[in-house]
Backbone and ligand atoms as CSV (ligand in chain L), in Angstrom:
chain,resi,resn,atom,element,x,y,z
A,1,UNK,N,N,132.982,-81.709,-24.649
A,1,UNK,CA,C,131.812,-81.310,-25.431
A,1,UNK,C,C,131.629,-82.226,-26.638
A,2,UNK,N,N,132.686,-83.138,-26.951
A,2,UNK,CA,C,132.555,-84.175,-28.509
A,2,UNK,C,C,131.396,-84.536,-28.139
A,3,UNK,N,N,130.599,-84.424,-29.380
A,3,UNK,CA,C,129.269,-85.330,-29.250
A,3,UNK,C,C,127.852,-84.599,-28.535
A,4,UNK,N,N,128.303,-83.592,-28.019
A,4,UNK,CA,C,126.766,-82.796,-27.629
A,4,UNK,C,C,126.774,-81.742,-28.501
A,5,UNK,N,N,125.365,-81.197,-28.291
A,5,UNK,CA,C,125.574,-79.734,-29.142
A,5,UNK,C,C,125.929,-78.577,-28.483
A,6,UNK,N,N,126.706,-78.339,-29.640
A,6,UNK,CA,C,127.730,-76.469,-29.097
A,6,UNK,C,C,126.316,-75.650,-28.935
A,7,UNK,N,N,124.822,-75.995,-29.711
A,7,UNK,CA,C,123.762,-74.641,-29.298
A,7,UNK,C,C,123.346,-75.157,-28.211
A,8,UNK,N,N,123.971,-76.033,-27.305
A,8,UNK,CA,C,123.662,-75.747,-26.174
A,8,UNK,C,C,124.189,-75.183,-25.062
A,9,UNK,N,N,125.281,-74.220,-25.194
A,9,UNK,CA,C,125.715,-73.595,-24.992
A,9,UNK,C,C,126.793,-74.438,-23.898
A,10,UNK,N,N,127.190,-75.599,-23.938
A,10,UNK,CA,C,128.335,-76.059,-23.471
A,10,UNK,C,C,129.289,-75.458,-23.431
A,11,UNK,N,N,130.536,-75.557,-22.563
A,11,UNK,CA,C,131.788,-75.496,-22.807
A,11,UNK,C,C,132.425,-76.066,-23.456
A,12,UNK,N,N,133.722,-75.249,-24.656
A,12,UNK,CA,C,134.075,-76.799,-25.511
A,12,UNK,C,C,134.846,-77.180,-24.674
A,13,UNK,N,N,135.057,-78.603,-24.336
A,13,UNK,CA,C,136.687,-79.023,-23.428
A,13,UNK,C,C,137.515,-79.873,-24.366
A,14,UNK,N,N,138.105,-79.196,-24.959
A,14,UNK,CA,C,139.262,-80.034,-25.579
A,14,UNK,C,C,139.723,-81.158,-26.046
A,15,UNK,N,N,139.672,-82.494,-25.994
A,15,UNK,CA,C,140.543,-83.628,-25.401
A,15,UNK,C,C,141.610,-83.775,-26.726
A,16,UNK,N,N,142.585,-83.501,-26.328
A,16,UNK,CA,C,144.160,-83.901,-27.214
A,16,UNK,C,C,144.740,-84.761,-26.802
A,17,UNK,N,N,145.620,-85.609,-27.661
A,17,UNK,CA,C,146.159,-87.203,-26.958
A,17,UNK,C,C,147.214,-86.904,-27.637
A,18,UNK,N,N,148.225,-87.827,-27.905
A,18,UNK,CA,C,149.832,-87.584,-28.085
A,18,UNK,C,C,150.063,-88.252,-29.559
A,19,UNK,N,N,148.572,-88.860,-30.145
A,19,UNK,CA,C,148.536,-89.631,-30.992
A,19,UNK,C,C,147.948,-88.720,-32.159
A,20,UNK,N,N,148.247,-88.830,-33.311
A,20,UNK,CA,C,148.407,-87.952,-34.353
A,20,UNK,C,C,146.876,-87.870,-34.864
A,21,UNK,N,N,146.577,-89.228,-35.349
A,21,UNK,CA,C,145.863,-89.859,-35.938
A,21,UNK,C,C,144.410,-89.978,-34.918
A,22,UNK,N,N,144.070,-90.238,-33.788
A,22,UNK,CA,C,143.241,-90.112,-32.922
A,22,UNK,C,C,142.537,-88.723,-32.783
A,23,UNK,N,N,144.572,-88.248,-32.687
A,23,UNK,CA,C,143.128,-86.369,-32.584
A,23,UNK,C,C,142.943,-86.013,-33.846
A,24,UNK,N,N,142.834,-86.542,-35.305
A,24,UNK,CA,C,142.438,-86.496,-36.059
A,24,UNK,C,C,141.191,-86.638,-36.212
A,25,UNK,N,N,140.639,-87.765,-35.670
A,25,UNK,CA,C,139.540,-88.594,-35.523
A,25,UNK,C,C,138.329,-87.485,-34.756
A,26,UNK,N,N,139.141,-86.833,-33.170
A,26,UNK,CA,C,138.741,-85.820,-32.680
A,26,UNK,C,C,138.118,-84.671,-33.248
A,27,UNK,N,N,139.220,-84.433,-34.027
A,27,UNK,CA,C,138.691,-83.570,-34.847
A,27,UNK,C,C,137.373,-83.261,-36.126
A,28,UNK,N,N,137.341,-84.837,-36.411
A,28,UNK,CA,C,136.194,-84.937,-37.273
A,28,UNK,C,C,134.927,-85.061,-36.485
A,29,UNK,N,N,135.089,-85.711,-35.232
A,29,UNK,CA,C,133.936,-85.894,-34.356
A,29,UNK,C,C,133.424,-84.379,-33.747
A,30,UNK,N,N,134.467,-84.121,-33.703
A,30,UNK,CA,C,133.967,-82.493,-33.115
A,30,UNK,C,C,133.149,-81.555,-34.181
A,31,UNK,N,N,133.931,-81.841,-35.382
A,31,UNK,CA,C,133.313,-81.088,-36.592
A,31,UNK,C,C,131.538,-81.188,-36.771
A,32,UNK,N,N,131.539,-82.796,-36.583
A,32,UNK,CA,C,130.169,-83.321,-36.809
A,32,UNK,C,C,129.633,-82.529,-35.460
A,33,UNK,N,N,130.010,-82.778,-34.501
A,33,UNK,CA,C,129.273,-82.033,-33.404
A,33,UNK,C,C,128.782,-80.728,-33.471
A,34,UNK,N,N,129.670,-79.963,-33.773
A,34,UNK,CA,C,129.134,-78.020,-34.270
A,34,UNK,C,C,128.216,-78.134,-35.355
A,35,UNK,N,N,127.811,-79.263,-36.374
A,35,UNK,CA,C,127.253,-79.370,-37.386
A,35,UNK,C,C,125.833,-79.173,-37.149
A,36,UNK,N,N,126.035,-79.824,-35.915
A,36,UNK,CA,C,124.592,-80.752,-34.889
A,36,UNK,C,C,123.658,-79.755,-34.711
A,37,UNK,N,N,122.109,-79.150,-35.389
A,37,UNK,CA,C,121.576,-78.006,-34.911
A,37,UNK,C,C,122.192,-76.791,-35.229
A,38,UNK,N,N,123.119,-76.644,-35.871
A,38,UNK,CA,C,123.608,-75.454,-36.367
A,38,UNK,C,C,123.658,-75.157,-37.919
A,39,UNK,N,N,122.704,-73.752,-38.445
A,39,UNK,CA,C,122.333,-73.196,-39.576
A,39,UNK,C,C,123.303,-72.342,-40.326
A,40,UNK,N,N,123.882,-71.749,-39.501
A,40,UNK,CA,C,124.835,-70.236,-40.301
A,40,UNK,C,C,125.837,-70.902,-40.116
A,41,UNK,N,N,126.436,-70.438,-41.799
A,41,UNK,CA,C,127.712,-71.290,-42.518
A,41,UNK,C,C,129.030,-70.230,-41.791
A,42,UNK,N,N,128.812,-69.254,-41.661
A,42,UNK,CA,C,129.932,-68.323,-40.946
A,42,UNK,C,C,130.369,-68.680,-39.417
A,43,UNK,N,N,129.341,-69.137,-39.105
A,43,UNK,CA,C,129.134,-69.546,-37.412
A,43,UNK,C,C,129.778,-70.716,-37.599
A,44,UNK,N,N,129.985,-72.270,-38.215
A,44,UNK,CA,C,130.252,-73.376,-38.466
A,44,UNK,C,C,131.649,-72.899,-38.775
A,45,UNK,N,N,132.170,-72.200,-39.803
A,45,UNK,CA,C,133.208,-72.220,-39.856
A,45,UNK,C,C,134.662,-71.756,-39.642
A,46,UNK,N,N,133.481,-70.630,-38.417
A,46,UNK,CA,C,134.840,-69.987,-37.362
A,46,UNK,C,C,134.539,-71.352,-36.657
A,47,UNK,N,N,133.924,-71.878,-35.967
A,47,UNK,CA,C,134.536,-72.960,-34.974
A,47,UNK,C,C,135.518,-74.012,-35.824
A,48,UNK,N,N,134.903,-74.387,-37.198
A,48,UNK,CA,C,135.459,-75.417,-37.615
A,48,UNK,C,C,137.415,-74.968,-38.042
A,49,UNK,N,N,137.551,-73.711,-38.350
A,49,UNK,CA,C,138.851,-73.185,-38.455
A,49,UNK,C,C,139.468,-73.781,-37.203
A,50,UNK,N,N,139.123,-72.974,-35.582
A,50,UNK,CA,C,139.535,-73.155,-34.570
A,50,UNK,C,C,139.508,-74.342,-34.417
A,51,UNK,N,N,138.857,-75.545,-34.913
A,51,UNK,CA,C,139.013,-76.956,-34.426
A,51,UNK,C,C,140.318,-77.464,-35.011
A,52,UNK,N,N,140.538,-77.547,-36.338
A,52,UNK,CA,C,141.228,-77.432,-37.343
A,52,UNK,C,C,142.907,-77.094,-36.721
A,53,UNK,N,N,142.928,-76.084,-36.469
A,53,UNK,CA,C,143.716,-75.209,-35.800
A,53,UNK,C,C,144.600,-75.845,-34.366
A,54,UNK,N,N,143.190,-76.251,-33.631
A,54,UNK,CA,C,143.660,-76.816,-32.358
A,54,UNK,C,C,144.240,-78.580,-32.498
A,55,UNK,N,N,143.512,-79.393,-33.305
A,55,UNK,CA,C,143.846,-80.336,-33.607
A,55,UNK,C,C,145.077,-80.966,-34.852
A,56,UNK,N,N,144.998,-80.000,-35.537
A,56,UNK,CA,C,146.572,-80.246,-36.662
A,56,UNK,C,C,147.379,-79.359,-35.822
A,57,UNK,N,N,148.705,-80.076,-35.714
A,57,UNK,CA,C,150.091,-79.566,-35.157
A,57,UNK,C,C,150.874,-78.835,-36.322
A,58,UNK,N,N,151.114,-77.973,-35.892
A,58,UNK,CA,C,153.037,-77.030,-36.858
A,58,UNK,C,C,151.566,-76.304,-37.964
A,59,UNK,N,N,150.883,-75.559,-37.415
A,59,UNK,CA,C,150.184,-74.958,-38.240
A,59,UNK,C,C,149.843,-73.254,-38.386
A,60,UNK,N,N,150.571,-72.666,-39.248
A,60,UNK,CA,C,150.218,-70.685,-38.819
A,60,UNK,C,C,149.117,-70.456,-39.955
A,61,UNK,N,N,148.283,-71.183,-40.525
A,61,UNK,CA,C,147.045,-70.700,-40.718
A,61,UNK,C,C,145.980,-71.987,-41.154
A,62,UNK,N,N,145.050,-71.514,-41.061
A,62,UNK,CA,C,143.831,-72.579,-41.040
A,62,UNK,C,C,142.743,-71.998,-41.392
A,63,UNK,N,N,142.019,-72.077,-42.423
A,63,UNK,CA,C,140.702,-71.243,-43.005
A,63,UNK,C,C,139.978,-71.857,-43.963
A,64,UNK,N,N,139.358,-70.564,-44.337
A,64,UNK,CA,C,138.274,-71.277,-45.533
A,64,UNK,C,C,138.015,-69.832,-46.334
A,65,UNK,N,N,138.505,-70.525,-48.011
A,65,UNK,CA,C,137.663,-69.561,-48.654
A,65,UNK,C,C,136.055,-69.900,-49.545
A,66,UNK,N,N,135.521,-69.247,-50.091
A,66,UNK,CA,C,133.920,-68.992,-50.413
A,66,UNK,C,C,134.017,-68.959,-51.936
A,67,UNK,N,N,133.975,-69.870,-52.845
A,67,UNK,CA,C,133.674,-69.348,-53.762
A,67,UNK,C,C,132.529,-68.491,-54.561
A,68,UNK,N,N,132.676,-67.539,-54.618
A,68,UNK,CA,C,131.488,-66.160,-55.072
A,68,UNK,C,C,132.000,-65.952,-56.726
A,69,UNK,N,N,130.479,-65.814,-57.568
A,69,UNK,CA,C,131.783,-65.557,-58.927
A,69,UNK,C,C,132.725,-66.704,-59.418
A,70,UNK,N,N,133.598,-65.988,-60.244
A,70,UNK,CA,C,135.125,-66.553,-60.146
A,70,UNK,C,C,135.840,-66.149,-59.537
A,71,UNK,N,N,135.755,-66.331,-58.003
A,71,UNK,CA,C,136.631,-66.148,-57.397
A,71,UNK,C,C,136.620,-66.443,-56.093
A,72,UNK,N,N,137.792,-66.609,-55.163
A,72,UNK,CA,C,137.401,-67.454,-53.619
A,72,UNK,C,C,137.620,-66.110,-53.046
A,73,UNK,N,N,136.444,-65.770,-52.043
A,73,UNK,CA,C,136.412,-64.825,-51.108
A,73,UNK,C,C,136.982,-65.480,-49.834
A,74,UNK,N,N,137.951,-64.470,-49.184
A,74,UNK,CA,C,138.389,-65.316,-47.577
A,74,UNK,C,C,137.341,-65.782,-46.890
A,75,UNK,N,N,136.865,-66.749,-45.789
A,75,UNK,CA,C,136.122,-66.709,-44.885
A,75,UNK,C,C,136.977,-67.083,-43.642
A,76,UNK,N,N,135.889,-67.478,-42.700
A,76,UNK,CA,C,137.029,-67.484,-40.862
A,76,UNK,C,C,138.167,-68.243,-41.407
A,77,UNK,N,N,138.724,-67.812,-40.406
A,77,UNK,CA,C,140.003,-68.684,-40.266
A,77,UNK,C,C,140.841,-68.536,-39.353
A,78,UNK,N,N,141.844,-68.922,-38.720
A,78,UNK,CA,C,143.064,-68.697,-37.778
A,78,UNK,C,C,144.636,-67.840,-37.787
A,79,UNK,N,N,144.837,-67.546,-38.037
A,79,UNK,CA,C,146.064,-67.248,-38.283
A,79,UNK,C,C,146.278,-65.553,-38.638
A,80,UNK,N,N,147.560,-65.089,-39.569
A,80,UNK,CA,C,147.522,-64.102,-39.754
A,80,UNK,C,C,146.531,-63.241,-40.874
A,81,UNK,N,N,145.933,-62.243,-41.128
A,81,UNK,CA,C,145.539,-61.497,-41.890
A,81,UNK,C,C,145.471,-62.148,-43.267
A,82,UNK,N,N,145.413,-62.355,-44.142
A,82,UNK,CA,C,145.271,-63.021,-45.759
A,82,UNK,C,C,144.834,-62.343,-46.516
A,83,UNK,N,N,145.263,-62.979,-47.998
A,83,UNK,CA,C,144.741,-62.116,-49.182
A,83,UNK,C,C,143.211,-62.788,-48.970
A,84,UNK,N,N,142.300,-61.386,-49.863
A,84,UNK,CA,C,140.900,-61.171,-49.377
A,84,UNK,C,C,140.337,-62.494,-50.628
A,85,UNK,N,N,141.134,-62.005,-51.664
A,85,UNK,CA,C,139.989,-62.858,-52.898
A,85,UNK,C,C,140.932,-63.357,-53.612
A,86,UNK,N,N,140.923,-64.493,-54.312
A,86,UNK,CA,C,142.152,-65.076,-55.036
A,86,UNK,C,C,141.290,-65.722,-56.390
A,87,UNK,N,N,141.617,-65.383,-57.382
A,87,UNK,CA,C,141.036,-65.853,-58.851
A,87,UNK,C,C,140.828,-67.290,-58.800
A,88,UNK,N,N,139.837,-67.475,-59.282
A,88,UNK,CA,C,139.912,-69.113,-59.805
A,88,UNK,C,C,140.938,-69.474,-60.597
A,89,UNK,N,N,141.114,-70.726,-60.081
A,89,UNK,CA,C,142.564,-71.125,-61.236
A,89,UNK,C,C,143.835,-70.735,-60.729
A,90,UNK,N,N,143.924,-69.474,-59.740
A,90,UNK,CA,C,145.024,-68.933,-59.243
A,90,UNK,C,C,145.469,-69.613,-57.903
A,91,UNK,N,N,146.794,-69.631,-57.722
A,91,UNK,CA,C,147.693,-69.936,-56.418
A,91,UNK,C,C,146.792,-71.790,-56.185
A,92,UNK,N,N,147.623,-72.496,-55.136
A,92,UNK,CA,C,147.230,-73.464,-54.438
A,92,UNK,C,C,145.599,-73.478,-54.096
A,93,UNK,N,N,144.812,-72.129,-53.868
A,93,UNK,CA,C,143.820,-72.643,-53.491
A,93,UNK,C,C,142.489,-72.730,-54.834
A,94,UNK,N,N,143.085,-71.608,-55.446
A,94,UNK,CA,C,142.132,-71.688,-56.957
A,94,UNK,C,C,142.566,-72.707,-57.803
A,95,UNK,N,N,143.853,-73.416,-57.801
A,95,UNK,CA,C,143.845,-74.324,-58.624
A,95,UNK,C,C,142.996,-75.658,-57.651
A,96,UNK,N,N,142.933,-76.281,-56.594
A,96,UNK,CA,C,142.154,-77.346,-56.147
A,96,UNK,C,C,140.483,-76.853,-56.534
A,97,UNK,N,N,140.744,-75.265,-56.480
A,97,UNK,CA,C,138.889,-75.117,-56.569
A,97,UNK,C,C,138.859,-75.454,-58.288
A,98,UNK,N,N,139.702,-75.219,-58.808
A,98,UNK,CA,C,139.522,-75.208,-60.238
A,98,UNK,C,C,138.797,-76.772,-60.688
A,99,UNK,N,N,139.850,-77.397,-60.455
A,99,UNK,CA,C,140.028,-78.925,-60.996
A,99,UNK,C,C,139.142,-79.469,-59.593
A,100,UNK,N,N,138.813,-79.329,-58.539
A,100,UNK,CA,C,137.620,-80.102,-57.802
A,100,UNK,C,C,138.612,-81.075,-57.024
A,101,UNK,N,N,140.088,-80.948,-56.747
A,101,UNK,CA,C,140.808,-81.809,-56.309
A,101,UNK,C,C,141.521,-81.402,-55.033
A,102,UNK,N,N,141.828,-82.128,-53.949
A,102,UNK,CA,C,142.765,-82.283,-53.016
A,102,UNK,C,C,144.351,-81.459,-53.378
A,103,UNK,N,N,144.632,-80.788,-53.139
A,103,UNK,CA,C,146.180,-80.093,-53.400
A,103,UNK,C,C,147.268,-80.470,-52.431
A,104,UNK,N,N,147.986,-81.296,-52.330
A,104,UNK,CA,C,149.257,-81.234,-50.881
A,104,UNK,C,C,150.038,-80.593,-52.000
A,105,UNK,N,N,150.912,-79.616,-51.124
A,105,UNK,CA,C,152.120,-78.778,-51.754
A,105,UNK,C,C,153.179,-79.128,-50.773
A,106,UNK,N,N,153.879,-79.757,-51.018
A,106,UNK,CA,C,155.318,-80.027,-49.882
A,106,UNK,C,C,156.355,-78.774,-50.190
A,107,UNK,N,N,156.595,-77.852,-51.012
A,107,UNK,CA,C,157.066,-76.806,-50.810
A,107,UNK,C,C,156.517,-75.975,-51.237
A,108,UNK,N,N,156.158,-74.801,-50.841
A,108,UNK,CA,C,155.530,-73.639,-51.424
A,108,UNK,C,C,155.986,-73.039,-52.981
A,109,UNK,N,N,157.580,-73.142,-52.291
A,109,UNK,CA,C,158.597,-72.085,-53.663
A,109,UNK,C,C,158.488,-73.090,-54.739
A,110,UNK,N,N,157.911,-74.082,-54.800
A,110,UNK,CA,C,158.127,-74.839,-55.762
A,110,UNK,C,C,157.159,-75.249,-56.522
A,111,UNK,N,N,156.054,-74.351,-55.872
A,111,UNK,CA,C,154.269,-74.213,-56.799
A,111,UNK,C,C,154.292,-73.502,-57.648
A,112,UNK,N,N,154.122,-73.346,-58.934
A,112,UNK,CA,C,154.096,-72.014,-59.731
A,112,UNK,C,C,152.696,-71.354,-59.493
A,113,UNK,N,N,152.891,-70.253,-59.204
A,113,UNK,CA,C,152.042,-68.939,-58.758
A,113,UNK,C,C,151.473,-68.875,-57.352
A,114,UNK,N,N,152.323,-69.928,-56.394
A,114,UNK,CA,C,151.707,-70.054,-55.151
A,114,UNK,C,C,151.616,-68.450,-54.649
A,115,UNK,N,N,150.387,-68.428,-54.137
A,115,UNK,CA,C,150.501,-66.724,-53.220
A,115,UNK,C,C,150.798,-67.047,-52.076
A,116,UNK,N,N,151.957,-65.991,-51.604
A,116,UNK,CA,C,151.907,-66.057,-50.264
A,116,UNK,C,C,151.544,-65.188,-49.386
A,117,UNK,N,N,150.544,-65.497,-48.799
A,117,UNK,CA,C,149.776,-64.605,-47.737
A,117,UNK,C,C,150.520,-64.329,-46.301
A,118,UNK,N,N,151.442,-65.277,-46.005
A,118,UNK,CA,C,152.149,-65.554,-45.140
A,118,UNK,C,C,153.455,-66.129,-45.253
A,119,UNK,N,N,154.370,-65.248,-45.061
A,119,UNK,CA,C,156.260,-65.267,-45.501
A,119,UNK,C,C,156.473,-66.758,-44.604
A,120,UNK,N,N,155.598,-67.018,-43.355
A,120,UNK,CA,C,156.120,-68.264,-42.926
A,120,UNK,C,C,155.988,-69.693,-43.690
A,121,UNK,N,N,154.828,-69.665,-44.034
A,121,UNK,CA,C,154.330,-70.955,-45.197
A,121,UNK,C,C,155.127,-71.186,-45.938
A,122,UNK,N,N,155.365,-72.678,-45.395
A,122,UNK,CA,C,156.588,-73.503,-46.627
A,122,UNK,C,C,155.836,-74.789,-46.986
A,123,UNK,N,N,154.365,-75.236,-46.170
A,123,UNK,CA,C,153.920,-76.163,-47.346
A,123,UNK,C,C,152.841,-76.087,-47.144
A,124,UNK,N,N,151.684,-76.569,-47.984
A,124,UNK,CA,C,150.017,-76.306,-48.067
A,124,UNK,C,C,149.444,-77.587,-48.083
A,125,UNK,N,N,148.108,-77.533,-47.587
A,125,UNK,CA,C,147.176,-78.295,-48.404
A,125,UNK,C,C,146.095,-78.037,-48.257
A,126,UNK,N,N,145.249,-77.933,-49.561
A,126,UNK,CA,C,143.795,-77.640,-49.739
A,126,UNK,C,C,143.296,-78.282,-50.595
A,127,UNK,N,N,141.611,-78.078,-49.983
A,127,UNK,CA,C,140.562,-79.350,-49.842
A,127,UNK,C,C,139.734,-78.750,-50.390
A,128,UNK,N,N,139.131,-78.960,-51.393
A,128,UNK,CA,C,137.694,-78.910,-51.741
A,128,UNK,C,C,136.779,-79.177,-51.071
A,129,UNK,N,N,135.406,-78.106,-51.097
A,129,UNK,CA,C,134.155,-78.761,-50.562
A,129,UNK,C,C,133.313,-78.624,-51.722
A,130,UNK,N,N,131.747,-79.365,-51.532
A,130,UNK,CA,C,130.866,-78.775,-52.520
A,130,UNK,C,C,129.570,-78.850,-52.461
A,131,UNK,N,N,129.060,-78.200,-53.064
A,131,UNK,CA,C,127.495,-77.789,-52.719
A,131,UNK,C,C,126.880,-78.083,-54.240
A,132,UNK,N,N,125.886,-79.336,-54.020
A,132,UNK,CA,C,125.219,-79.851,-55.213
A,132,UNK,C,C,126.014,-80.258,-56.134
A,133,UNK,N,N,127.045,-80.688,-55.728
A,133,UNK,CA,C,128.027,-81.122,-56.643
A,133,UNK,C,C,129.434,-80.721,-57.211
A,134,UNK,N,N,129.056,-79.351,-56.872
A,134,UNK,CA,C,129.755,-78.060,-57.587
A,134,UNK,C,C,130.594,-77.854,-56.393
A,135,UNK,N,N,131.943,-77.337,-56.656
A,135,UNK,CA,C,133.113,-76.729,-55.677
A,135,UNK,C,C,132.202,-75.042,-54.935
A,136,UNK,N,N,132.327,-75.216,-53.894
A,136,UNK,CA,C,131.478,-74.145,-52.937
A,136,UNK,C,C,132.595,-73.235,-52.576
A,137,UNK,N,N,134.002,-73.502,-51.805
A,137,UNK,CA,C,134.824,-73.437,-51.635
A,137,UNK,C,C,136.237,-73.999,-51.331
A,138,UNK,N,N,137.127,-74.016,-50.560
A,138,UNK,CA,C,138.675,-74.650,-49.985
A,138,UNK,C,C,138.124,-74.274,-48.618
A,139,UNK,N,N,139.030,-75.483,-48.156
A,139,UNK,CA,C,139.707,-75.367,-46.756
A,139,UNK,C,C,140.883,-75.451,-46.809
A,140,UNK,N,N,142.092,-74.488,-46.406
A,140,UNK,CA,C,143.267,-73.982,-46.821
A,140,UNK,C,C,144.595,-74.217,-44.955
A,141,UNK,N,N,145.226,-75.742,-45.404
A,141,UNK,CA,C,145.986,-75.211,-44.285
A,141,UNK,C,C,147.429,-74.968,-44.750
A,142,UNK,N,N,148.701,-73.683,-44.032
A,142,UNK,CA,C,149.869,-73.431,-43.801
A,142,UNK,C,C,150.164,-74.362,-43.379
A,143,UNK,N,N,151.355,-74.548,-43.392
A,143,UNK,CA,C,152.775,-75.107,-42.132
A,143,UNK,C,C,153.585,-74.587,-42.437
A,144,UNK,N,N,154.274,-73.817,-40.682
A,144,UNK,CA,C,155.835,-73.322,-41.199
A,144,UNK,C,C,156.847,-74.472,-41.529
A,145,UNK,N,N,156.174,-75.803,-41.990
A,145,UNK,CA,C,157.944,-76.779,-42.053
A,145,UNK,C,C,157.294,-77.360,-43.617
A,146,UNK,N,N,158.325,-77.348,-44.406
A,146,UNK,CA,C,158.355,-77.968,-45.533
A,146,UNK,C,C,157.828,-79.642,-45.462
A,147,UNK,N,N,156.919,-79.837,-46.355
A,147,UNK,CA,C,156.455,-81.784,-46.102
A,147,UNK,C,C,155.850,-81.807,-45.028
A,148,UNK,N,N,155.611,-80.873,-44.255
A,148,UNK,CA,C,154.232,-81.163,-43.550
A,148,UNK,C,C,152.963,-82.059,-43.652
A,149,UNK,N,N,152.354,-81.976,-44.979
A,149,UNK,CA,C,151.244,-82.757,-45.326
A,149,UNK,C,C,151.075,-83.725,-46.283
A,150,UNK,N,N,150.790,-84.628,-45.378
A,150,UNK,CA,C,150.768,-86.244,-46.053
A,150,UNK,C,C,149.222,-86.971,-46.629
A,151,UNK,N,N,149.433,-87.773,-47.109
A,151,UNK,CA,C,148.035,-88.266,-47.404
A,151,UNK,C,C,147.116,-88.584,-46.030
A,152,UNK,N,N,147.391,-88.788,-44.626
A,152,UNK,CA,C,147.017,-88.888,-43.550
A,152,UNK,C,C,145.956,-87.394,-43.112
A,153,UNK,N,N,146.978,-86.512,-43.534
A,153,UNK,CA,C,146.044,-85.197,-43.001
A,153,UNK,C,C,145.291,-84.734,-44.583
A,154,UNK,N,N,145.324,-85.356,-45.302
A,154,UNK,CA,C,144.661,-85.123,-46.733
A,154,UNK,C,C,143.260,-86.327,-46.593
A,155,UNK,N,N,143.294,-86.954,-45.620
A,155,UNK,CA,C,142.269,-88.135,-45.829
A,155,UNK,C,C,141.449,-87.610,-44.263
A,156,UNK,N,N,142.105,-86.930,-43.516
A,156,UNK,CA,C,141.041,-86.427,-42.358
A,156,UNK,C,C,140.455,-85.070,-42.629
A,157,UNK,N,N,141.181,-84.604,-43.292
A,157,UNK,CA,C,140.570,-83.123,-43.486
A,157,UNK,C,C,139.450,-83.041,-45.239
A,158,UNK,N,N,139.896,-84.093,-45.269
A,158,UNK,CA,C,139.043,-84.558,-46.853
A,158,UNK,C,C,137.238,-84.942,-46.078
A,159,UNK,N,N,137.430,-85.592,-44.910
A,159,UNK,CA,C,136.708,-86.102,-44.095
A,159,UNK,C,C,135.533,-84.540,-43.497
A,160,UNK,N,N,136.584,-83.546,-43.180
A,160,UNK,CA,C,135.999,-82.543,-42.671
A,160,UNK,C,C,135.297,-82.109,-44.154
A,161,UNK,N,N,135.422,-81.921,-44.910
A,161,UNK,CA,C,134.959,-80.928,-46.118
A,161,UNK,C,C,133.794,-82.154,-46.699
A,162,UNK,N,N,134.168,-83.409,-46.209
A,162,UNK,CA,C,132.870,-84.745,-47.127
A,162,UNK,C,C,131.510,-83.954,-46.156
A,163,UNK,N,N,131.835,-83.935,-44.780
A,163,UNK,CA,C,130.788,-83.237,-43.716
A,163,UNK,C,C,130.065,-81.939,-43.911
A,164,UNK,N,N,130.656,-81.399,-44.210
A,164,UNK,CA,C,130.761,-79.991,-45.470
A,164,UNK,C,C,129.970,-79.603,-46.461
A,165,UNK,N,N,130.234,-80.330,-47.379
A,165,UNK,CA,C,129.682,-80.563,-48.031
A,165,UNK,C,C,127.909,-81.372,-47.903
A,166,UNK,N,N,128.240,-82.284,-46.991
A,166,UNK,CA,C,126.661,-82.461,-46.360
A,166,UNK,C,C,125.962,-81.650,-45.921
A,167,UNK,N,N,126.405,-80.803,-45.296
A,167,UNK,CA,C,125.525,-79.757,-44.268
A,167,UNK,C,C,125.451,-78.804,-45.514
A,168,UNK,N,N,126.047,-78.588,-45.859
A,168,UNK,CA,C,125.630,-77.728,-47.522
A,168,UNK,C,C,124.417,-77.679,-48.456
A,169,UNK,N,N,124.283,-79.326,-48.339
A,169,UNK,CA,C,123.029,-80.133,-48.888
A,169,UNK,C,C,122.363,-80.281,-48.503
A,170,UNK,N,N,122.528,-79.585,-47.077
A,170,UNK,CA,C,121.032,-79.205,-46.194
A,170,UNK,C,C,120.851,-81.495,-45.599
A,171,UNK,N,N,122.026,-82.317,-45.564
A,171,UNK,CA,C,121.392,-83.501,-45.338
A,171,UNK,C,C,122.781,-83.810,-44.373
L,1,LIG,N1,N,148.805,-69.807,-50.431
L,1,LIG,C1,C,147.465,-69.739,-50.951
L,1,LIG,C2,C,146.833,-68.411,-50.663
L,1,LIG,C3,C,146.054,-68.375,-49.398
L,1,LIG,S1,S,146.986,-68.241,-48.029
L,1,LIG,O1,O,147.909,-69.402,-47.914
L,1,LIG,C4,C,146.085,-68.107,-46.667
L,1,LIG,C5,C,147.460,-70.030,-52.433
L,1,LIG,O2,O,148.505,-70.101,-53.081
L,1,LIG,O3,O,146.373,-70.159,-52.990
């Protein structure tokens, strides 16, 4: 399905390769693809979780929160159950929304005020998106293995939220 549109009611078919960095690539191409003809931000970002999900390896959650207020409301995502709303400024994902920045956390226990939504999570990283300029929300991934996330999956998934942020802007 890379490259046609999902409102056309295709099947998605997959394609995964053994190469890290490729289905990275996959993954951004696919992103752009669900983008393609598609209006509702809830609809975009249950698939874009599940893409997310299917294409990063060693991963028990994958989502997105909303900033509403001061504060990030959960939206789709993969994995287990999560806290619903997290303060601005608070844990790994309110501090990237805070400051407008990229977060890699190579250990959790070693974030001050990291929340954990999930006892398995031992390292993070979250991404800013934004709408008119302004932080809209995170895209928030787990790994159960410590050092999981490198500048590699910080520069493809930076990629997903630049897209993001476009379709935000309505361009
Ligand atoms: N660990 C995050 C909270 C969200 S969950 O990981 C899904 C944080 O510290 O902001």
């Amino acid at each position: 399905m890379v490259g046609s549109s999902p409102a056309s009611l295709n099947m998605f078919k997959p394609e995964k390769t053994t190469d890290k960095t490729k289905n990275y690539v996959l993954m951004v191409e696919s992103a752009k693809a669900f983008m393609e003809g598609e209006t509702d931000m809830i609809a975009l970002l249950a698939n874009l979780s599940a893409l997310i999900k299917l294409y990063v390896d060693d991963l028990n959650w994958a989502g997105f929160y909303i900033l509403k207020g001061d504060e990030l409301v959960l939206g789709p995502f993969q994995g287990l159950p999560a806290c619903t709303r997290i303060p601005l400024g608070k844990g790994v994902c309110g501090s990237a929304a805070i400051e407008g920045k990229t977060i890699i956390v190579k250990d959790v226990h070693e974030f001050p005020g990291h929340i954990a939504c999930d006892a398995a999570s031992q390292s993070e990283l979250v991404i800013p998106f934004f709408k008119g300029g302004l932080v809209n929300g995170v895209i928030d991934l787990d790994s159960p293995t410590k050092g999981r996330f490198t500048e590699l999956e910080a520069e493809y998934l930076g990629k997903v939220a630049e897209l993001l942020s476009a379709f935000l802007d309505g361009s």
